[in-house]
Wavefront OBJ file of the C-alpha trace (Angstrom):
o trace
v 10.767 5.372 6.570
v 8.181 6.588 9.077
v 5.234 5.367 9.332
v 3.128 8.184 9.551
v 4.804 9.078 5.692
v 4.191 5.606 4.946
v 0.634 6.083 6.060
v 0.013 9.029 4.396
v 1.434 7.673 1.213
v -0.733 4.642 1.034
v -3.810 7.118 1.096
v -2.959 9.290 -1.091
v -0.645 7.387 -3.495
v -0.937 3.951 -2.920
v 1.913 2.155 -5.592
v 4.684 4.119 -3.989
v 3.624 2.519 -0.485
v 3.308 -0.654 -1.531
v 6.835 -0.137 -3.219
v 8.487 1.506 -0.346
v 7.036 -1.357 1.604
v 7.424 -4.767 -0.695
v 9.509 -3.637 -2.724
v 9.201 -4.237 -7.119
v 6.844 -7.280 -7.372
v 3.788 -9.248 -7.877
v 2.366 -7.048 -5.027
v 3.713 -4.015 -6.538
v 1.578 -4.636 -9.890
v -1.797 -6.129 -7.914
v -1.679 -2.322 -6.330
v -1.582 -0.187 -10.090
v -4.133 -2.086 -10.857
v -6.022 -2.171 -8.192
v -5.452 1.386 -8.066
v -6.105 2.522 -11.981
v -9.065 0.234 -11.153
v -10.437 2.537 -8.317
v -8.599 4.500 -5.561
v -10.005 2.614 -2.465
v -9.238 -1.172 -3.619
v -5.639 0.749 -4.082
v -5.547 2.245 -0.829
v -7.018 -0.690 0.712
v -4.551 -3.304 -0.921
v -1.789 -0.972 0.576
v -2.891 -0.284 4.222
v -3.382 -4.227 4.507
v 0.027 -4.819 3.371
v 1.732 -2.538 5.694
v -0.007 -3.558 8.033
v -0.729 -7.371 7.969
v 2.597 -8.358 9.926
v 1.151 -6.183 12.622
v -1.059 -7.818 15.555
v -4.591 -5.794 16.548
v -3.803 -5.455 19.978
l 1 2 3 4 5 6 7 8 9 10 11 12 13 14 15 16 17 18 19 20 21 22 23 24 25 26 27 28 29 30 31 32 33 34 35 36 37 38 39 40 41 42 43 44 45 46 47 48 49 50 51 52 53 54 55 56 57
């Protein structure tokens, strides 16, 4: 999947990114509740995670 839909997905529905991503898993359920719990900590929990493996420069 591309990562600009990835990207986009993670901002504006953050589960399906982190599912897309991780796949069904402990991950997965930290990111519904993280996102029934507020949308940022949601979109924040799945930007990290797609992007963790990733170095800065």
């Amino acid at each position: 999947m591309s990562s600009l839909i990835r990207i986009l997905l993670a901002i504006f529905i953050p589960p399906v990114a982190v599912l897309v991503t991780t796949g069904f898993g402990i991950q997965f359920l930290l990111n519904i509740v993280l996102w029934v719990l507020g949308w940022v900590p949601g979109t924040v929990h799945a930007l990290w995670l797609m992007n963790r493996d990733r170095p800065l420069l």
